[in-house]
C-alpha positions in Angstrom: 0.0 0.0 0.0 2.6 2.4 -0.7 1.7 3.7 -4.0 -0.2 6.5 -4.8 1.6 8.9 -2.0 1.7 12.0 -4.2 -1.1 14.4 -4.9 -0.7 14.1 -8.4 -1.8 10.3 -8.2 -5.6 11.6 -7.7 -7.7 13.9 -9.3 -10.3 13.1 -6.0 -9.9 15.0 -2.9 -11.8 16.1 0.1 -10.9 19.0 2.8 -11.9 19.1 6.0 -10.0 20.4 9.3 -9.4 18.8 12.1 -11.0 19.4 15.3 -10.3 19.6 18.8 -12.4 16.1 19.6 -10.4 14.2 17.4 -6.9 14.7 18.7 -6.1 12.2 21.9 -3.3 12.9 24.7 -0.4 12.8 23.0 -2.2 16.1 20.9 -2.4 14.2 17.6 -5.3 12.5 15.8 -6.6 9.5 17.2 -5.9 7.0 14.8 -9.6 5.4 14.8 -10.3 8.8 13.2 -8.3 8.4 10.3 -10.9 5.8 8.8 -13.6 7.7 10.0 -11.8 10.6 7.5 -11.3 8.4 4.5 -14.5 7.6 4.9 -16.4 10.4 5.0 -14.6 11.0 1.4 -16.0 8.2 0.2 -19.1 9.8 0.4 -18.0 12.7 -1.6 -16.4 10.5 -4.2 -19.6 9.3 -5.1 -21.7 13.3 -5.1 -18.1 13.6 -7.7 -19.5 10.2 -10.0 -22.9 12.3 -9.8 -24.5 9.6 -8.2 -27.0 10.2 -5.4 -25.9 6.9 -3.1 -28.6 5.6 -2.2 -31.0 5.7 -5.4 -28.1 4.6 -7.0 -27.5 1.0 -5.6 -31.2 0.3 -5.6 -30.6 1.1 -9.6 -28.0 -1.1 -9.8 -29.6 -4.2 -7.7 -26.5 -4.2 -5.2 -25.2 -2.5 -2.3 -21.6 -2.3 -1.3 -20.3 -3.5 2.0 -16.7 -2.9 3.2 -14.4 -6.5 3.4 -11.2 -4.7 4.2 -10.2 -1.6 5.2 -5.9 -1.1 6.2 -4.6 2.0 7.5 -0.6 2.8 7.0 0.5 5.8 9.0 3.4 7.9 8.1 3.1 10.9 9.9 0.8 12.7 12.5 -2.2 15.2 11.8 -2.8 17.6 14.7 -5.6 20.1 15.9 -6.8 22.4 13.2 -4.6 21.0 10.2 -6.3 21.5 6.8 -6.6 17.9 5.1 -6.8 16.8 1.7 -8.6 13.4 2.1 -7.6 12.0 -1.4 -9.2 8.8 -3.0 -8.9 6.7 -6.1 -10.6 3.5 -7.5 -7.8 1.7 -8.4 -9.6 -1.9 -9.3 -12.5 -3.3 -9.9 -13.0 -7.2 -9.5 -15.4 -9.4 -10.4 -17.5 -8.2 -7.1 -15.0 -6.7 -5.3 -13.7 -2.5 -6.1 -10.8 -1.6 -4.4 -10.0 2.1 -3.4 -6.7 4.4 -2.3 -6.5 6.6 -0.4 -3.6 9.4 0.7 -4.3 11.8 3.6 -2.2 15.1 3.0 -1.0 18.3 4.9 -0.7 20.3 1.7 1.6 18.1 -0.6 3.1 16.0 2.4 1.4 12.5 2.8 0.7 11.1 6.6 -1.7 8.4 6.2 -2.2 5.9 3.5 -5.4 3.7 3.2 -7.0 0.7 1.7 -10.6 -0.2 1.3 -11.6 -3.2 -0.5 -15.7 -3.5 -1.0 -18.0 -6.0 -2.5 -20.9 -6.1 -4.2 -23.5 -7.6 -2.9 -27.3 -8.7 -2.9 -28.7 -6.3 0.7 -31.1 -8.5 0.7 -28.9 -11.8 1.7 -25.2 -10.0 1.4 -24.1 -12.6 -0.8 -21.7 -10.9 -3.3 -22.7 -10.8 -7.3 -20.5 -9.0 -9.9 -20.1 -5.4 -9.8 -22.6 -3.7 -12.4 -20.1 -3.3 -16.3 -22.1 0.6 -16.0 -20.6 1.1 -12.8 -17.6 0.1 -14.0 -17.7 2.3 -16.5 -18.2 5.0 -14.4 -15.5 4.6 -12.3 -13.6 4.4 -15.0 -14.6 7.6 -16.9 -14.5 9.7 -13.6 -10.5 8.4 -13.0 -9.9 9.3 -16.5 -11.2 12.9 -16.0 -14.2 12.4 -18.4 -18.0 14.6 -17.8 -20.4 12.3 -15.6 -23.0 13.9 -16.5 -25.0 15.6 -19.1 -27.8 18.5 -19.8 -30.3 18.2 -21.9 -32.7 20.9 -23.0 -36.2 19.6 -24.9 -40.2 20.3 -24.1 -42.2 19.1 -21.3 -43.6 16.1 -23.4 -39.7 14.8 -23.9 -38.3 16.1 -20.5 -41.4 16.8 -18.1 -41.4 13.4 -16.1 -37.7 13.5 -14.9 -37.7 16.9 -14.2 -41.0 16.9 -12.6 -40.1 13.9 -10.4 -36.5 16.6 -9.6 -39.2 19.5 -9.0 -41.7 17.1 -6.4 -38.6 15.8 -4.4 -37.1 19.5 -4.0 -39.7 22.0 -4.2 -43.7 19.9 -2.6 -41.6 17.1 -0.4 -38.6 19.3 0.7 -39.7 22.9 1.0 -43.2 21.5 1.4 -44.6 24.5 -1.2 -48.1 23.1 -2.1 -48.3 21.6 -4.7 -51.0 23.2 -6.3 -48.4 26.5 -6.5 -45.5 24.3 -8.2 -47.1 23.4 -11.5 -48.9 26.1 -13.6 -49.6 26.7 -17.2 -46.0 27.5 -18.0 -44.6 23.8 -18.1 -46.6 23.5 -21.6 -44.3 26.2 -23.0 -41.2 26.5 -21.4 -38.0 25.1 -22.6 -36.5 22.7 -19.9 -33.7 21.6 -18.8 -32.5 18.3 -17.2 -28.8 17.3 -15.8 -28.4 13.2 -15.8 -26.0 11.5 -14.9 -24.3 8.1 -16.1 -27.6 5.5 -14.7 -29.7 7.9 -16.4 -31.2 9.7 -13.5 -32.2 13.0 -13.8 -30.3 15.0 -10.9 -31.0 18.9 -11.7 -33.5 20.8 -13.6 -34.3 24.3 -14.7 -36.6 25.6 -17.1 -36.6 29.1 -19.3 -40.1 31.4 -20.1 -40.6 34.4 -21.8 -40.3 37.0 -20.0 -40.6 41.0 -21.1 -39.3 42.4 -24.9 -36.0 40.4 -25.3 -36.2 38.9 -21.5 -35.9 35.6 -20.3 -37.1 34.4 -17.4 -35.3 31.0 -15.4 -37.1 29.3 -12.7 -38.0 26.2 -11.0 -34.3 25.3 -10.5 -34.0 21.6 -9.0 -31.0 20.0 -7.7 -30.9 16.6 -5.9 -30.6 17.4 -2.2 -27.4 15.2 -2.0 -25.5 16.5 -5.2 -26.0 20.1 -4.1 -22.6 21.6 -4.5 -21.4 20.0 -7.5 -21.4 22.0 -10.3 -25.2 20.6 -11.5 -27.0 23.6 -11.2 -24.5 25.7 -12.5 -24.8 23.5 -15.8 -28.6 23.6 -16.3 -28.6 27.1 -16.0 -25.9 27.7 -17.9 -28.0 25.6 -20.6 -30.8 27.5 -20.0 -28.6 30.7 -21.0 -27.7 29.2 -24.1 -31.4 28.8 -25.2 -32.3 32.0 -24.3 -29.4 33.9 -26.2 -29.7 31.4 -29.4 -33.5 32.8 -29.5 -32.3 36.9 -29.3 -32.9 37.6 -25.3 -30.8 40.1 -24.5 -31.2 39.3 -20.4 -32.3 36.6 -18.2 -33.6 37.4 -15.2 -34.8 35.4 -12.5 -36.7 35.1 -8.7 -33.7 33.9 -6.9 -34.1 32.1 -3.1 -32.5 34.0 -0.9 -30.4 31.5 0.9 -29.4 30.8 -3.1 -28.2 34.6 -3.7 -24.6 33.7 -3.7 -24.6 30.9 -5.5 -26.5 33.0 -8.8 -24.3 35.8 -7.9 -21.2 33.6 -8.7 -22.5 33.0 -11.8 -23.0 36.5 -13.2 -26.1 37.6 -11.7 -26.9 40.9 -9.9 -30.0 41.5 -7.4 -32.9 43.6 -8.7 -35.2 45.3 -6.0 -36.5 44.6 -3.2 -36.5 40.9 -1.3 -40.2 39.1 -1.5 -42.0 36.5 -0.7 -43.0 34.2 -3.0 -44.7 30.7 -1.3 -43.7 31.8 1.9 -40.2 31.8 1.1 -37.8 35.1 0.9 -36.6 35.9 -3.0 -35.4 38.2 -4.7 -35.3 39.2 -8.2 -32.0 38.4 -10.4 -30.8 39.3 -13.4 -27.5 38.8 -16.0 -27.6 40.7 -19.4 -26.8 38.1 -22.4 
């Protein structure tokens, strides 16, 4: 286990800083941490493969349960240290999928891991070959290829993905009524759907006309556990693209305020006043073309 000790072996990594809890008497982290660190990554690996865990494996049949997981140790992490958690699928089996992992202090390495999985039936945890489409992803995602991809189309072609996007977020997680969620502009609007390799729609926008060379984004969707990577961004960035290929000169849009930043990182700049809009604080948004 002592390849893949330099930061330049992964294109995965995951920060997080080490807190007071985690350090034992002799002021360093307890080593029992350490897994706990590379596997918290884990779950970030799989928001980077686009893949919402837990819809995912029940797609694929499987689950995956850890068989082995080694730790090296090379060096000591102390109180409030910024780590790079890095990780890497470095094989895949006939049912088993074998990961790396390289804990680093900026480019130093301290701790090495190993965590061998299989894939496995939840229902009687009897192992079965790992999915070829899964394999495939992993694949793709080491090899710095796009995991997933946008779509723009009608409601008749993209209305039952992105609706199901729009239900989860907007009725089940906001609880907005749904009676306020779908309206007469679904039948026109372009939409716009992110999927990602299993075919699961995992964001969605859509663009209406707004004023005299004005279009108008809304209903942005992103699936609550892929939040933060780079989905949204796309489908509205999509969206853009329709509007300016049709002449709008601007797109404006009614922005929820604890989403401000994120549209203002993208371009846009607030308009007016803050709102309500289904009981929950907006404010108007807009980007010239």
């Amino acid at each position: 286990m002592t390849e893949n000790t330099r930061r330049s072996d992964y294109r995965f990594f995951h920060r997080l800083r080490v807190r007071w809890a985690e350090v034992d008497m002799q002021k360093i982290v307890f080593n029992a941490h350490y897994l706990m660190y590379f596997d918290t990554a884990m779950s970030d690996y799989w928001r980077a493969l686009a893949l919402p865990y837990e819809d995912s494996m029940h797609a694929l049949g499987g689950d995956l349960y850890v068989r082995k997981a080694t730790i090296e140790f090379q060096a000591s992490a102390r109180v409030d240290d910024v780590l790079d958690v890095a990780m890497k699928c470095v094989r895949v089996g006939n049912s088993s999928i074998v990961f790396h992992g390289g804990l680093f202090r900026g480019d130093d390495f301290l701790v090495g891991c190993e965590l061998v999985y299989v894939f496995a039936d939840p229902a009687t945890q009897t192992s079965k070959p790992v999915p070829a489409l899964l394999r495939e992803i992993f694949k793709a995602f080491e090899a710095g290829e796009a995991l997933a991809e946008v779509r723009t189309g009608n409601w008749a072609e993209l209305g039952e993905g992105a609706g199901a996007v729009r239900r989860s977020v907007f009725i089940e997680e906001q609880r907005i009524p749904k009676e306020l969620e779908w309206d007469e502009h679904d039948e026109s609007a372009v939409h716009a759907v992110a999927r990602n390799r299993l075919g699961q729609v995992i964001a969605t926008g859509r663009l209406v006309q707004g004023g005299p060379g004005q279009g108008r984004i809304g209903r942005m969707a992103v699936h609550r556990v892929l939040r933060g990577g780079g989905h949204g961004a796309a489908v509205l960035r999509a969206l853009e693209e329709v509007a300016k290929a049709r002449g709008d000169r601007e797109v404006t849009l009614h922005a929820q305020r604890s989403a401000e930043t994120f549209y203002t990182r993208l371009g846009y700049m607030p308009h007016g006043e803050p709102f309500e809009e289904a009981g929950i604080a907006h404010i108007e948004m807009r980007r010239a073309l």
